[in-house]
Backbone as a ProteinNet text record, in pm:
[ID]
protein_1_A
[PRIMARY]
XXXXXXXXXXXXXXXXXXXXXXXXXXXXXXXXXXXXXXXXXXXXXXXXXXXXXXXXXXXXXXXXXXXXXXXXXXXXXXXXXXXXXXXXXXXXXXXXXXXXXXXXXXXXXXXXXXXXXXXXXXXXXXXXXXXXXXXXXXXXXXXXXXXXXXXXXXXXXXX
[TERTIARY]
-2110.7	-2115.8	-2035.3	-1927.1	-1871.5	-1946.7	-1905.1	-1987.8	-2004.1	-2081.8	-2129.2	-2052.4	-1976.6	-1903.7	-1986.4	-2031.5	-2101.2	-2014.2	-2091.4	-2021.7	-2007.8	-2078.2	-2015.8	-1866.6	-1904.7	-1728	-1598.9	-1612.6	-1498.5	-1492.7	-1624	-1574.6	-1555	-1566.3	-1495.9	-1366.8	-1299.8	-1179.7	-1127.8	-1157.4	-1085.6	-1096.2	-1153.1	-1160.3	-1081.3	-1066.9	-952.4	-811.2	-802.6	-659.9	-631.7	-706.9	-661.5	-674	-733.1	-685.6	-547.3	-494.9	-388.2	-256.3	-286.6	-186.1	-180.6	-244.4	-295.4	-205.2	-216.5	-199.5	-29.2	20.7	191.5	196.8	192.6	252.8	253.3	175.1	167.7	240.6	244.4	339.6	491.6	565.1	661.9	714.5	580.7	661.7	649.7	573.9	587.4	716.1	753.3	871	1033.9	1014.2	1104.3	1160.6	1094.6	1121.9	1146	1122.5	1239.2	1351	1461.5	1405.8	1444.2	1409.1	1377.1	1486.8	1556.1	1675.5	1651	1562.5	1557	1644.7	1707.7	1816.6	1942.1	1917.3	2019.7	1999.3	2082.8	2048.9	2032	2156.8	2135.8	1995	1991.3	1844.8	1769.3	1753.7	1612	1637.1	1704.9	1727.3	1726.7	1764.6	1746.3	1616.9	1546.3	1436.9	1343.9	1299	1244.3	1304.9	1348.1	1379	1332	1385.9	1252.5	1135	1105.2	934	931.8	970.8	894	882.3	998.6	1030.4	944.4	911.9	821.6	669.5	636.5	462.1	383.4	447.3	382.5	285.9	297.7	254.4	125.1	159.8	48.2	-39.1	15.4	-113.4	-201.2	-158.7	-234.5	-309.9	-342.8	-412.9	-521.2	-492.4	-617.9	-675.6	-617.1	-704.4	-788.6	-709.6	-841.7	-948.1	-918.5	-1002.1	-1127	-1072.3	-1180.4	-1245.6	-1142	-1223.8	-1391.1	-1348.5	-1487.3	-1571.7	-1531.6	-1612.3	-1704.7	-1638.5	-1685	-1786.8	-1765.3	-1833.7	-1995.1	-1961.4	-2015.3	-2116.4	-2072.4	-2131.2	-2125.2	-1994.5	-2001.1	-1945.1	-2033.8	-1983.1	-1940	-1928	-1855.1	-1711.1	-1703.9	-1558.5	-1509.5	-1552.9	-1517.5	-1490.8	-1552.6	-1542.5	-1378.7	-1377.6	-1274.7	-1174.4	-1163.9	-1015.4	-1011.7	-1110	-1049.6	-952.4	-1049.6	-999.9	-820.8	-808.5	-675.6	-606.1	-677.1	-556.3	-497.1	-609.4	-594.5	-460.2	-467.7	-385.6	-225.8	-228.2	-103.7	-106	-168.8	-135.5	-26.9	-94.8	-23.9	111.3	74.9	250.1	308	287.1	422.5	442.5	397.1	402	523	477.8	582.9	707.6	715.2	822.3	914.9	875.2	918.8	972.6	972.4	1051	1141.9	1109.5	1269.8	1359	1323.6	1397.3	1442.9	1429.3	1463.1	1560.5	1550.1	1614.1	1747.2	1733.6	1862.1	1926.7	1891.6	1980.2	2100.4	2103.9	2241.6	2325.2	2360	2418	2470.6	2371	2402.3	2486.5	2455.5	2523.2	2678	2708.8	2828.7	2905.5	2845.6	2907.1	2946.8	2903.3	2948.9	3049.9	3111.6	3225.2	3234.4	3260.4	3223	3303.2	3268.7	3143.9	3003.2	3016.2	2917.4	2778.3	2843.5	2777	2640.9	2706.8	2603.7	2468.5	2515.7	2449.1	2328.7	2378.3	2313	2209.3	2262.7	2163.6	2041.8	2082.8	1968.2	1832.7	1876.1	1820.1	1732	1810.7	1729.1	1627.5	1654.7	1535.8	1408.2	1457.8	1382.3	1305.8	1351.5	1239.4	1176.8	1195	1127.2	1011.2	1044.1	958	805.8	856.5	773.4	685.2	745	710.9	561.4	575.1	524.6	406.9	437.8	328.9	223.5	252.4	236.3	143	171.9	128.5	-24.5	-13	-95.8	-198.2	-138.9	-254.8	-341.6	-267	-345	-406.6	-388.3	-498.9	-603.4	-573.3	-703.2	-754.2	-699.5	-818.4	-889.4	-826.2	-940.1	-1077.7	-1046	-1157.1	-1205.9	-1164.9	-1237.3	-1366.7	-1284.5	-1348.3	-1470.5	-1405.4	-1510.3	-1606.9	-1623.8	-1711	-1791.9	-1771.6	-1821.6	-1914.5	-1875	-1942.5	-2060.4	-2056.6	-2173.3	-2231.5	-2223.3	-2342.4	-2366.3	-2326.8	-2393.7	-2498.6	-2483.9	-2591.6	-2743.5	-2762.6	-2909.7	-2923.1	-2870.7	-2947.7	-2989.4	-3132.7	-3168.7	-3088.8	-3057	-3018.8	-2848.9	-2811.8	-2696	-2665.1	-2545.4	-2484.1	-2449.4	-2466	-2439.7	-2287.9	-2219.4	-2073.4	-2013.2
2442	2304.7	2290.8	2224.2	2213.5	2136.7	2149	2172.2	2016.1	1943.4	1817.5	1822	1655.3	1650.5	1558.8	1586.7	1526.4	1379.4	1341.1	1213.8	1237.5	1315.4	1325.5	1453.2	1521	1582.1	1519	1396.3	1280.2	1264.5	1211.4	1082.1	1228.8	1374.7	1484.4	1432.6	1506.9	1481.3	1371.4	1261.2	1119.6	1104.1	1135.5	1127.2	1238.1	1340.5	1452.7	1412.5	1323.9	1322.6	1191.6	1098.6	981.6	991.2	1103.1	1101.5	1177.7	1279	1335.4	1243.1	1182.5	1088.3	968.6	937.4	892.7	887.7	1027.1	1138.7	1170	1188.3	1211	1064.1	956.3	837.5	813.1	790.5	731.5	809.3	937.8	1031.4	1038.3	1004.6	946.5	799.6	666.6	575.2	584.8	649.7	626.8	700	802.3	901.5	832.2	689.2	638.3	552.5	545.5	465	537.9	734.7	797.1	803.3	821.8	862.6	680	610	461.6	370.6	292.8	273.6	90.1	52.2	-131.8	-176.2	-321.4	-400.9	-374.7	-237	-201	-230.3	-344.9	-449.8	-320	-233	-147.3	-54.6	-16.2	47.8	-6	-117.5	-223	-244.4	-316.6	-317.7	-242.2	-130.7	14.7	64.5	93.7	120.2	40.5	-81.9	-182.7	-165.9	-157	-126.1	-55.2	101.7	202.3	210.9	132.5	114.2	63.7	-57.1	-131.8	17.8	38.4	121.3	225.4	248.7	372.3	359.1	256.8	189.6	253.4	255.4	286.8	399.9	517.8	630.8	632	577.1	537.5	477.3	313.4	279	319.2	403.9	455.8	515.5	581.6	647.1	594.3	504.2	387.3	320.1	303.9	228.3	348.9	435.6	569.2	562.7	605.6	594.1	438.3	319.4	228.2	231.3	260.2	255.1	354.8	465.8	596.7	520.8	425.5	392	251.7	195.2	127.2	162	271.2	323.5	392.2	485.8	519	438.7	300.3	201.2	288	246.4	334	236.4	207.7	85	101.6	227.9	237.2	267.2	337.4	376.9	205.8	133.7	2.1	-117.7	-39.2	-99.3	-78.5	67.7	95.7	88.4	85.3	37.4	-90.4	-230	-340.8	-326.5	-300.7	-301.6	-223.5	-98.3	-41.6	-139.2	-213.5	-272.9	-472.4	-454.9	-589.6	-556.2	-445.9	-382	-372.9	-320.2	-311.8	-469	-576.7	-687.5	-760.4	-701.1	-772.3	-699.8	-540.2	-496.9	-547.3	-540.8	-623.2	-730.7	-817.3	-984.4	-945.8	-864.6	-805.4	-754.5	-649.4	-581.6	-696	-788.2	-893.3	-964.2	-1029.4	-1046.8	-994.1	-846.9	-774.1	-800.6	-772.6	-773	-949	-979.7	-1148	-1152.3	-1084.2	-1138.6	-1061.5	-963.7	-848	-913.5	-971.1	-1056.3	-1155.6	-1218.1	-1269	-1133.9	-1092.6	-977.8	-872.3	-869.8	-786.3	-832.1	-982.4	-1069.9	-1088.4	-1088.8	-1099.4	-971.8	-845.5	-734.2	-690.5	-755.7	-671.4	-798.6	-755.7	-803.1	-809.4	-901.3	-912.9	-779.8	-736.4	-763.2	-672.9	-664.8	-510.7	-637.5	-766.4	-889.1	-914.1	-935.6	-933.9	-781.6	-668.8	-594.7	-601.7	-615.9	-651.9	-765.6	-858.8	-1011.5	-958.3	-847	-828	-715.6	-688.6	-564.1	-638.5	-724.3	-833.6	-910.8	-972.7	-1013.5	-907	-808.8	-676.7	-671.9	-624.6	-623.3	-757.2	-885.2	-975.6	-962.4	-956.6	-975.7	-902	-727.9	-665	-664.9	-691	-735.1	-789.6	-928.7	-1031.9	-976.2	-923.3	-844	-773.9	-662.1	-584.1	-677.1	-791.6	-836.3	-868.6	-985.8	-1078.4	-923.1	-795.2	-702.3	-649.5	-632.8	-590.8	-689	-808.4	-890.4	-905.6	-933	-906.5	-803	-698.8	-525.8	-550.4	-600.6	-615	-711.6	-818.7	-969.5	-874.7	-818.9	-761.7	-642.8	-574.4	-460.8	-476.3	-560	-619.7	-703.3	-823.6	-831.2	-733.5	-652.2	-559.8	-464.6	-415.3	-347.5	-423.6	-566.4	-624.8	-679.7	-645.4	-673.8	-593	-459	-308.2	-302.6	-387.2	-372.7	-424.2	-543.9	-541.9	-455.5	-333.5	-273.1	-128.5	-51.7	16.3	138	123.1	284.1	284.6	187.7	212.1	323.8	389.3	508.6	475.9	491.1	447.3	529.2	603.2	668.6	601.9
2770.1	2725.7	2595.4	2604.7	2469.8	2329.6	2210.8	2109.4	2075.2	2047.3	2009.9	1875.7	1880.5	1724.9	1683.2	1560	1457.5	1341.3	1354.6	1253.5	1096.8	1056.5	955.7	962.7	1026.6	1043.8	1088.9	1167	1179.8	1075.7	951.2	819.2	696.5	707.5	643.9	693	784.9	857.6	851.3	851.6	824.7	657	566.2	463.2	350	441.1	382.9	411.6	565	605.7	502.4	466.5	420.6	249	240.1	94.8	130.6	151.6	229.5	231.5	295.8	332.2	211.3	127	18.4	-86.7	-128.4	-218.9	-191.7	-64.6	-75.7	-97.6	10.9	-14.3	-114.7	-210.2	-362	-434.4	-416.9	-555.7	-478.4	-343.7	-330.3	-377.4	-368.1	-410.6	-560.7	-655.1	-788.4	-809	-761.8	-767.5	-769.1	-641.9	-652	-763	-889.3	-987.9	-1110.4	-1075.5	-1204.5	-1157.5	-1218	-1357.7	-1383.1	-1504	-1527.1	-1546.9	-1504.6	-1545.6	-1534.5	-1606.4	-1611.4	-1642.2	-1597.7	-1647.9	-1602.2	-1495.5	-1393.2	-1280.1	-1199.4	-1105.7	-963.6	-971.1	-860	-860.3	-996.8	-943.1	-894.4	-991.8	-926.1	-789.3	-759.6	-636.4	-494	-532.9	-447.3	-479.9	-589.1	-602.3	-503.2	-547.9	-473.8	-289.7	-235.9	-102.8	-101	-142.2	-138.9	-80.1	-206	-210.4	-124.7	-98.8	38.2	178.1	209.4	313.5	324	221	172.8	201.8	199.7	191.2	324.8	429.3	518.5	563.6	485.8	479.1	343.3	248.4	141.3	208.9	296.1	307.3	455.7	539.6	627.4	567	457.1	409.9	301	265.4	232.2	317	425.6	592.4	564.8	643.5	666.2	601.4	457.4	359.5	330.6	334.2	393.7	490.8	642.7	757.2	731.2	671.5	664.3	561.4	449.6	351.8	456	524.6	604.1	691.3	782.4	889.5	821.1	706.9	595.4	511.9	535.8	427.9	221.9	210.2	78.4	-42.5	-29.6	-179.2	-260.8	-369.1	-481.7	-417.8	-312.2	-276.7	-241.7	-126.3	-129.6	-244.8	-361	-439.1	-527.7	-538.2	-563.1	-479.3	-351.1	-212.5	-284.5	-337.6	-368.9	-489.2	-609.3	-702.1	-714.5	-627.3	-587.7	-537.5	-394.9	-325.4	-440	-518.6	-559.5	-668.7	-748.3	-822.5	-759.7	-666.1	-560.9	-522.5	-502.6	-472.9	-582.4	-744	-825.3	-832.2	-849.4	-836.2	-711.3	-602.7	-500.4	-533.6	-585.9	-694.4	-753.8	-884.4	-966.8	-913.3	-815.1	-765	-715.9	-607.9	-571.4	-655.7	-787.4	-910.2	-892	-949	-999.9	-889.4	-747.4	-630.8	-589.5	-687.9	-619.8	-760.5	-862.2	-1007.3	-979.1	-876.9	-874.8	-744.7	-648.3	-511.3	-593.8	-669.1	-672.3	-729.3	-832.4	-860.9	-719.1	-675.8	-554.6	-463.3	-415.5	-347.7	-417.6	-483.9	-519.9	-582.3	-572.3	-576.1	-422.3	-349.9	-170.9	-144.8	-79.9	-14	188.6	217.9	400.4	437.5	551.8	634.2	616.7	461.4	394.1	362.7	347.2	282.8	400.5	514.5	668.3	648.5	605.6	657.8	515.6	434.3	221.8	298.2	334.1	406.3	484.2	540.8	703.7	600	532.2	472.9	367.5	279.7	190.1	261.2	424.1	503.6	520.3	570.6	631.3	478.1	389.3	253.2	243.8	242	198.8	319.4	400.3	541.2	536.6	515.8	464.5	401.5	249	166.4	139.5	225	251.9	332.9	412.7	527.6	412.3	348.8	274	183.1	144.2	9.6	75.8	229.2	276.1	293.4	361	393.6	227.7	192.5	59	-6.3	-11.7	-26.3	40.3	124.2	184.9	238.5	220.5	224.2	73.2	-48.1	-173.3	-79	-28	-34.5	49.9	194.5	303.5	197.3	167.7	55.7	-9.7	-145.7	-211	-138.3	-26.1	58.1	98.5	171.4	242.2	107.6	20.1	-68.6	-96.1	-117.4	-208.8	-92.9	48.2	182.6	174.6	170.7	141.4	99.4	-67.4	-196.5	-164.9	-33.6	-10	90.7	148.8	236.4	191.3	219.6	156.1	206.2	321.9	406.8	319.7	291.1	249	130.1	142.8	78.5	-70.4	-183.2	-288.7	-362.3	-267.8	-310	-214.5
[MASK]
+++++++++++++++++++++++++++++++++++++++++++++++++++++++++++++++++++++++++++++++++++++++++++++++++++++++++++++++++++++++++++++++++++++++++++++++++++++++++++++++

């Protein structure tokens, strides 16, 4: 008879892989912004693409990490996925700046038909972007909700 899997060894295992996955994503996109070069339209600009392009692997690993705080009922961790994702809400706010203050400059350093491919790529980041922003807002409201329905139930997990 094969061996009965236990639930707390999924929310071990989902909670190792998503800090995991966590843990590279985040020390790649902070990575993309040494070494620091502000007021340089190409960095910003390339940086910020980056990042966007980059997000996908960070935030699988905060799903994870909610989904187990969820399943778990773990309120301080839910508490902290908001407060993280609300944080990342305001930096893509911010990033989005620099990356909108650096599009004319850019736009008029390319020359056709380099101009078409600069356009599709400036969509593809805003698009993202945008995706990115609406999800991380609301993984904080989802989050923070969910933590403070936690707080009247007794069986609930207090990590």
């Amino acid at each position: 008879m094969p061996p009965v899997i236990q639930k707390s060894d999924v929310a071990r295992l989902a909670t190792i892989s998503g800090l995991a996955l966590m843990l590279i994503g985040w020390t790649d996109l902070i990575m993309l912004w040494f070494p620091l070069r502000p007021a340089s339209a190409e960095w910003e600009f390339g940086s910020t693409s980056s990042f966007i392009d980059a997000l996908p692997l960070a935030t699988l690993g905060v799903i994870l990490l909610t989904l187990v705080s969820l399943w778990e009922s773990r309120r301080r961790a839910l508490r902290v996925i908001a407060i993280f994702a609300a944080f990342v809400s305001v930096s893509l706010i911010g990033i989005g700046i620099i990356y909108a203050s650096g599009l004319p400059l850019a736009l008029q350093a390319v020359q056709m038909p380099m101009r078409e491919v600069l356009f599709l790529s400036i969509i593809k980041t805003a698009i993202l972007a945008t995706i990115y922003l609406i999800f991380y807002i609301s993984l904080a409201v989802i989050s923070w909700r969910r933590a403070g329905a936690f707080a009247g139930h007794s069986s609930s997990r207090r990590s």
